[in-house]
Each structure stands twice: as C-alpha cells, then as structure tokens.
C-alpha positions in Angstrom: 0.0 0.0 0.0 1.8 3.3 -1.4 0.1 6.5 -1.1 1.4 10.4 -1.6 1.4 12.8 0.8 3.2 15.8 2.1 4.3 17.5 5.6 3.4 20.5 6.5 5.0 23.3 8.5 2.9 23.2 11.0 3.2 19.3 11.2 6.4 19.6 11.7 6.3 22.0 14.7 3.3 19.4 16.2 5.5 16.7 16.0 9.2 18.2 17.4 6.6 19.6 20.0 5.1 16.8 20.9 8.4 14.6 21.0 10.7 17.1 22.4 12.8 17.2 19.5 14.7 21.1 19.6 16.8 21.0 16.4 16.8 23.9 14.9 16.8 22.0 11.4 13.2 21.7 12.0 12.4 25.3 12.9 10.6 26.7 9.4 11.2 30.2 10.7 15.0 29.9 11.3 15.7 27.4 8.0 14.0 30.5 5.9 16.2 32.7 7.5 19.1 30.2 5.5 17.1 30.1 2.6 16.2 26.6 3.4 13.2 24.7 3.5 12.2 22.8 7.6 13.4 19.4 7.2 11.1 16.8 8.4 11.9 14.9 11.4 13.1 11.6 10.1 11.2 9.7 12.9 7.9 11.4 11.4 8.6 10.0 8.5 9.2 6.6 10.0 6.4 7.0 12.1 3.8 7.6 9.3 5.3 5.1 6.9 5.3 2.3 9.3 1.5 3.4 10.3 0.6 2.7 6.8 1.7 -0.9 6.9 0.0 -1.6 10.4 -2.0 -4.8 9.0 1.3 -5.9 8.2 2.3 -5.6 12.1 -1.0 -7.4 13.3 0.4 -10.4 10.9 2.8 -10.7 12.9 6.2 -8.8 12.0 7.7 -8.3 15.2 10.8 -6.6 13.8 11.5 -2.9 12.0 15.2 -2.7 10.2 15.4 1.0 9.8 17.7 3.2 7.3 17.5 6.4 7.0 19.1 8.3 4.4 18.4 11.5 2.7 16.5 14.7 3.8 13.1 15.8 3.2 11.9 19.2 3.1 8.3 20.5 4.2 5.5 20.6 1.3 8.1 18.5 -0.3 5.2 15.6 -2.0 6.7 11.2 -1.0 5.5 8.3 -2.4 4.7 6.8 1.5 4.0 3.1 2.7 4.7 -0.6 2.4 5.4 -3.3 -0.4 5.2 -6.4 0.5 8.3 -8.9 -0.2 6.1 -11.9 1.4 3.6 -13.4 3.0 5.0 -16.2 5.2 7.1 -15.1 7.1 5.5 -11.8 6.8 8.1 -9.2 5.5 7.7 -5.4 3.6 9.8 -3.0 2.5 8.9 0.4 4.2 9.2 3.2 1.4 9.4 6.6 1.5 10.4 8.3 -1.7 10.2 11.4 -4.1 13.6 11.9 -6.1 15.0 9.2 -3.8 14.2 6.5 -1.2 14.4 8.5 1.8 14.9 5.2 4.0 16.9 3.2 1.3 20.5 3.4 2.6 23.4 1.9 0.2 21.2 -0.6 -1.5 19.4 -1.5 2.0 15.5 -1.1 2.5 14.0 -0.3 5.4 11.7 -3.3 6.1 9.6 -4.8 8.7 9.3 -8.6 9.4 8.7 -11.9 11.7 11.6 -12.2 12.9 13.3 -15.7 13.0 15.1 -16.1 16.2 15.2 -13.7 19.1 18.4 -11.2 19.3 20.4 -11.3 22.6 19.9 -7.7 25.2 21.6 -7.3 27.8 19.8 -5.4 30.7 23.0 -3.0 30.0 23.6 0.9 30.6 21.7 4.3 32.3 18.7 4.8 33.2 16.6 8.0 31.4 13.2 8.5 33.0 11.0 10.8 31.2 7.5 11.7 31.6 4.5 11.6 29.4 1.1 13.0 29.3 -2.0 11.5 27.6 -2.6 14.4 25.3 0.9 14.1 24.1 0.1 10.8 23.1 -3.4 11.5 21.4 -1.4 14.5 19.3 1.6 12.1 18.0 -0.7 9.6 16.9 -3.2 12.5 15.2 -0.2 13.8 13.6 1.0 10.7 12.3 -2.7 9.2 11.1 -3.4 6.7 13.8 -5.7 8.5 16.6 -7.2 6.1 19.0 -4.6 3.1 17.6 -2.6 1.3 19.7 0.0 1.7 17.3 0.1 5.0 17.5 1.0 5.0 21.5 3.9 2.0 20.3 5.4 4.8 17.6 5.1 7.5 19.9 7.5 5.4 22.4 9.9 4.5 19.9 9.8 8.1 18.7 10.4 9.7 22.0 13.7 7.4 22.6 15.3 10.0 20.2 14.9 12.9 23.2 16.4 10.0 25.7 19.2 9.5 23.4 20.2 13.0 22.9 19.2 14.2 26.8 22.1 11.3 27.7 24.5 12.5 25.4 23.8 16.3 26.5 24.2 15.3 30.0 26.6 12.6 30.2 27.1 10.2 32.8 28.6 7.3 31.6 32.4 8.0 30.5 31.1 7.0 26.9 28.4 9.7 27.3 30.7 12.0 27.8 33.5 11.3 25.0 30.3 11.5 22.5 29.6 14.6 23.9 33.2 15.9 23.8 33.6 15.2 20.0 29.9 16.3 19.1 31.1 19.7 20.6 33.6 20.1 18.0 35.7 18.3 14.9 38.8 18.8 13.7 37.7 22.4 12.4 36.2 23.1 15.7 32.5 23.0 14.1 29.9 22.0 15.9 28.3 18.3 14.8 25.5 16.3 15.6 24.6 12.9 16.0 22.7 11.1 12.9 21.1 7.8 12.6 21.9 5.4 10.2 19.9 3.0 11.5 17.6 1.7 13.2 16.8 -2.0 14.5 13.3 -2.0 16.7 12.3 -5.6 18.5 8.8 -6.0 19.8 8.5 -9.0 22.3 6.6 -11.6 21.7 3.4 -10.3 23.7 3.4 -6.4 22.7 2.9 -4.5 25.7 1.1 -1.0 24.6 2.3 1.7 26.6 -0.2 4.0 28.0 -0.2 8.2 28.2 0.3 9.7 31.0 2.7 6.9 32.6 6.5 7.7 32.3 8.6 5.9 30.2 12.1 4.0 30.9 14.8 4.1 28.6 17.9 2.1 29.2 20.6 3.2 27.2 23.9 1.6 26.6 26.5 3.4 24.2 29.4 1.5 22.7 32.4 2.9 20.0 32.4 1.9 16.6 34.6 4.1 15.3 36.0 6.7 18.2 35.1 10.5 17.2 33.3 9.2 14.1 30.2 6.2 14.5 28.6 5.2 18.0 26.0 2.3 18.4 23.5 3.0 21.5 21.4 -0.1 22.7 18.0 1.3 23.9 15.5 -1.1 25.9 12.4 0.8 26.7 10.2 -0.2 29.1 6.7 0.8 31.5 5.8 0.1 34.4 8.2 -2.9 34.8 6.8 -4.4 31.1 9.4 -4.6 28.1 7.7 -2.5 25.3 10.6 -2.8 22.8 14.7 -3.7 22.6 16.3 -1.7 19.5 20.0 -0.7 18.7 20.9 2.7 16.9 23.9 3.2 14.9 24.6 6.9 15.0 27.6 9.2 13.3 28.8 12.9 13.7 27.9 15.1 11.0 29.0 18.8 11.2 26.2 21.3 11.4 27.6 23.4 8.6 27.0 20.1 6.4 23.4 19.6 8.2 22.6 22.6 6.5 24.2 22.2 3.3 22.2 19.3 2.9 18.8 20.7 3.9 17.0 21.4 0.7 16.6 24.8 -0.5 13.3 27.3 -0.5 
C-alpha cells in the first residue's frame, strides 16, 4: 500500500513539539532565514510510513530494520507506505520516496518482518526516565494518522527514545556519554556536529505490551564505540511500568552542522 502525501510546517512543529525534538533544522522560521526549507523529522517519516503498513504488524512482523538516508523538506510531496516482499514469514519494504528513497540506505530497505530467532539484550547501561502525558500521546498519533490506535502509542515510544538519546549525550554520565559529547562539541575544524542515525533496529516481544499516556517511560541506554570521534552504536530497551515494550539498537555518526545545512534542501 503506497500512497502520496506531504508535511506541513505546521506538522512539523506538532511533532518536534510533541516529542521534544529542539533541532533547529526543523524550525521553518530559522531554516528561511538560511534560505532553506524545515526538514522533516526523520522519525515522522518513519512514524507515518510504518502506520501505513499496520495490518502488516498485526500479521505478525515483530521486527523494523530502519535506514534512513536522505533529507526531506516541508510541502516536499513522498510516495509513502509498504510493499510487501512476502507473505510467510510476513516481511515489507517500508518506502518513503520522491527523487530518492528516503529510507533506502546503500542498497538496503528499510523493512519490517517476523523475525526468525530472538536477538540477545543485555539489561545494560543508564537509566533516562522521562514523563509523558495522555494528550501528548493522542497529538503524535493524530499527527501521524493513527488516533485512538494502539499503534500509535507503540510509535510515539519509539519516537520519544530520540529525546532520551540525545538528553544522555547532553548530560553525560557514563564515560562513553561524555566522549560522544566531547567530540559532538567540535571536529577537527572546531564545528559543531550532531549525531545522525543510520539505522535503526526496533524488537517487539513476543506479547506487545502497549504503553499508555500519562505513565512515564524508561529508557535504558547503553552506548558503545564503533569508530572513536566518528560512529557510536546506543542499545536502547524501553520499558513501563516494569513491562518490556521494545529492545532496539541505533547506529549513530557525527555530521557537522555546517554540512546539516548544506544538505537541507533549499526554498
């Protein structure tokens, strides 16, 4: 199921709203004042591709392999959704594409599928506790075309673990937290950089545990090097009230900010 759609402005101010998400890459007054169109939140476009192939979830794919890979601008029109590879095991490509596949990295679709066998997570890492409100809930899964899904409320967790990430990375603790910190500060031309995902693996457990608004979320972070200054991996295991609602691992690398906005497409 492929359908065509666009992101507003004012979507994209909902949605860093509504997920905490401050980048100033998403700020349609600032990027105009660079002669640059808002780019949209990468995890919105996840968010509403993935909604589109929810029957495939209730078949039972268990698993999102996630790439993302180019930017999208606001108004800018995507050929959005699912194709589906195959039945049994259940597996589909998640697409998101105008000039380019948006979450097609080096040959690799994004996809979602029944997993096999079940991946090996260690209880590993800190602790970031943030609240959530039931309204915040309801307005990520309006924004993203699921109100009153369960799906929605799954998204808006996986969603959210961005602001965990980067709150951990902001305020270290950990002695890996803090070297990530130390080089995002600067690079070798003393520019600032930030962190950007290349991807994305999401587990459900077998029995998916919705979580519910207005509860506060856990998010169990674990940061290892991959390539010191350069690439990071982060294991992230969210959980509620004591229930597992997912396991996932990002891959993340530095990108300076003056390349950011190089990249962001122009007005």
């Amino acid at each position: 199921m492929l359908s065509v759609c666009s992101f507003s402005e004012q979507a994209i101010i909902d949605f860093c709203e509504v997920t905490l998400d401050h980048n100033v890459v998403h700020d349609p007054a600032y990027m105009k004042s660079q002669s640059k169109k808002a780019v949209v939140p990468g995890m919105l476009i996840l968010s509403k591709a993935i909604g589109l192939a929810e029957e495939i979830i209730y078949k039972g794919a268990n698993t999102f392999q996630l790439y993302l890979n180019s930017m999208v601008g606001a108004n800018e029109f995507l050929t959005i959704g699912y194709n589906m590879i195959a039945e049994t095991p259940v597996k589909a490509e998640i697409v998101a594409r105008n000039s380019t596949d948006a979450l097609r990295h080096r040959g690799n679709p994004s996809t979602i599928f029944k997993r096999d066998h079940d991946p090996q997570f260690e209880y590993l890492g800190n602790r970031r506790h943030l609240e959530t409100d039931a309204a915040q809930v309801e307005s990520f899964s309006e924004i993203v075309g699921l109100k009153g899904k369960p799906l929605g409320a799954l998204l808006f967790s996986i969603a959210y673990a961005s602001h965990s990430l980067f709150r951990a990375i902001e305020k270290p603790v950990s002695r890996m937290e803090r070297e990530i910190r130390e080089y995002l500060s600067k690079d070798a031309r003393n520019d600032k950089q930030s962190p950007f995902y290349q991807s994305i693996s999401i587990h459900l457990p077998d029995n998916i545990y919705v979580p519910q608004g207005g509860f506060p979320l856990d998010f169990l972070i674990h940061f290892e090097r991959i390539k010191e200054g350069r690439t990071y991996s982060a294991q992230v295991i969210c959980t509620q009230n004591d229930r597992d609602i997912y396991f996932s691992k990002y891959v993340l690398t530095a990108i300076p900010d003056r390349l950011i906005m190089r990249m962001a497409p122009n007005l």
